[in-house]
C-alpha positions as CSV (number, residue, x, y, z in Angstrom):
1,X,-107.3,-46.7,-189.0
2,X,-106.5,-48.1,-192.7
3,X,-107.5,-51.8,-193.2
4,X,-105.0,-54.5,-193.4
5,X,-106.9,-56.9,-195.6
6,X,-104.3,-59.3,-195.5
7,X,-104.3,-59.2,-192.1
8,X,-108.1,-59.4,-192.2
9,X,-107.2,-62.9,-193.9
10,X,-104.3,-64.0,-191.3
11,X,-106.9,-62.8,-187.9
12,X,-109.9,-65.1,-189.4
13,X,-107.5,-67.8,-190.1
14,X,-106.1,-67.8,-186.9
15,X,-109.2,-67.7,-185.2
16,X,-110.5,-70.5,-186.9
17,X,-107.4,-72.6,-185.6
18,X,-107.9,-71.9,-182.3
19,X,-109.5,-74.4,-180.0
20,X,-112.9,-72.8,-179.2
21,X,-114.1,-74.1,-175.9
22,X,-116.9,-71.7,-175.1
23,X,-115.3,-68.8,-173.5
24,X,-112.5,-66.5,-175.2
25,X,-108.8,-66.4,-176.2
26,X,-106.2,-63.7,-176.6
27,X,-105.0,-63.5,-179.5
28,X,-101.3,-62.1,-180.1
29,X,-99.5,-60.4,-183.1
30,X,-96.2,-59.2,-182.1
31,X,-96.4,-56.4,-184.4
32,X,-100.5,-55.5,-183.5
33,X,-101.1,-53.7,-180.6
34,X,-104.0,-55.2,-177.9
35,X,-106.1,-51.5,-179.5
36,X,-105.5,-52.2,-183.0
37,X,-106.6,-56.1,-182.0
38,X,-109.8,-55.0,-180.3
39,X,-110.6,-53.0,-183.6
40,X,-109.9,-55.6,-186.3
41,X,-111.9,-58.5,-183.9
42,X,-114.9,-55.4,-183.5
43,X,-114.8,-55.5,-186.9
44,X,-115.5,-59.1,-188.2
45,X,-117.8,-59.6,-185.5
46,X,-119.3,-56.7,-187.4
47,X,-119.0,-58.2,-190.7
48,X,-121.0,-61.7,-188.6
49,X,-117.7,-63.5,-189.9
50,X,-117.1,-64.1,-186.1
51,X,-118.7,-64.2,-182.8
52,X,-116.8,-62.2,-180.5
53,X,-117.8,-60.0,-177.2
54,X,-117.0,-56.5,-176.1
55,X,-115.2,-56.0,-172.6
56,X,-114.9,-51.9,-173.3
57,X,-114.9,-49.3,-170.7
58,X,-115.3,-46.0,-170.8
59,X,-111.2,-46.0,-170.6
60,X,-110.5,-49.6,-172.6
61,X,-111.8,-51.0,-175.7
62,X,-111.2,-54.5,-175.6
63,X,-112.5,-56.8,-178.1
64,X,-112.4,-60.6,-177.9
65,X,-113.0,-63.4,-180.4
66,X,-115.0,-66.5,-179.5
67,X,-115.6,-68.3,-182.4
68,X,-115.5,-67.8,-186.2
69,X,-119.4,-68.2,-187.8
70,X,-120.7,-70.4,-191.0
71,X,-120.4,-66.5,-193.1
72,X,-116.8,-66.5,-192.2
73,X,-116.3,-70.4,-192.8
74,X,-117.4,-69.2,-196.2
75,X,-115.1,-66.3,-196.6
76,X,-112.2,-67.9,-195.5
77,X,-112.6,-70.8,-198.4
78,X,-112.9,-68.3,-200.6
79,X,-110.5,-65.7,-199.6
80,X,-107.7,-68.9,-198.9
81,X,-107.3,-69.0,-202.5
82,X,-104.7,-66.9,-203.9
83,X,-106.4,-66.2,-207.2
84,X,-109.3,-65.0,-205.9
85,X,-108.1,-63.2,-203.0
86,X,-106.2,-60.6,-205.4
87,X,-108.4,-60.2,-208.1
88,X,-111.2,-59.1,-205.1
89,X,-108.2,-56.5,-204.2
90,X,-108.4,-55.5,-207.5
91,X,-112.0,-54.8,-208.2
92,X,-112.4,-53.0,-204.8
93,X,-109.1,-50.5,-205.9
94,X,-111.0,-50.5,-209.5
95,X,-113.8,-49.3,-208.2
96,X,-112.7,-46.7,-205.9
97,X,-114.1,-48.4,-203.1
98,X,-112.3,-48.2,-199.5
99,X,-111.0,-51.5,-198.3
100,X,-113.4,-52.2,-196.0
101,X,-114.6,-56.1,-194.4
102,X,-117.7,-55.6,-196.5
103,X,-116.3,-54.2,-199.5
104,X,-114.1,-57.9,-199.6
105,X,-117.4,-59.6,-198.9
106,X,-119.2,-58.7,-201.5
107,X,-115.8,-59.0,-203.7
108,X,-114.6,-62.4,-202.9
109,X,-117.7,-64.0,-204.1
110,X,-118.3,-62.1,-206.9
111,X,-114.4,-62.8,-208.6
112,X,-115.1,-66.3,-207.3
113,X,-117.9,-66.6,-210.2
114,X,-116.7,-64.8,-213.1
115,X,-113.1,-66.4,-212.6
116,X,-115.2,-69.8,-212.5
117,X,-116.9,-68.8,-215.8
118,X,-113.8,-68.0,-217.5
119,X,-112.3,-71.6,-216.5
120,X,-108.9,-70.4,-214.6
């Protein structure tokens, strides 16, 4: 599965609007599959940028989000801003990274600071 990063953006957003009340929530993209769901939610609970809990079988995965964590609080802020959300894109494709959840983690703040330092 290639990583949608935006969509990595849109998920933690959405989670994050949701109205948490302890237990769990479907979440529904019309254009996402329930599989492709499950991997991307597996994923940033990977990343700790949200709390989620695994319902897989041996025939299903099935991922669900709970909640999204301080971490992805952070990343959100960061990655909500337009500026800094492509020039992360940009250092991960300049340096031949893969676009992985961590690969953006380690980006966002780092773009974050040295667009700071330049004043834009």
């Amino acid at each position: 599965m290639r990583l949608d990063h935006d969509f990595v953006r849109i998920l933690l957003a959405e989670i994050k609007e949701v109205q948490w009340d302890g237990g769990y929530h479907d979440l529904y993209f019309e254009d996402r599959p329930d599989l492709m769901m499950s991997r991307y939610i597996k994923l940033l609970d990977e990343a700790g940028l949200i709390d989620a809990v695994d319902y897989s079988t041996h025939d299903l995965v099935c991922w669900r989000a709970k909640w999204i964590t301080e971490e992805g609080e952070r990343f959100l802020r960061v990655a909500s801003n337009e500026k800094y959300w492509q020039a992360a894109q940009k250092l991960i494709r300049r340096s031949h990274r893969k676009f992985t959840v961590e690969a953006l983690k380690l980006a966002l703040p780092r773009v974050k600071q040295q667009l700071r330092k330049r004043g834009r």
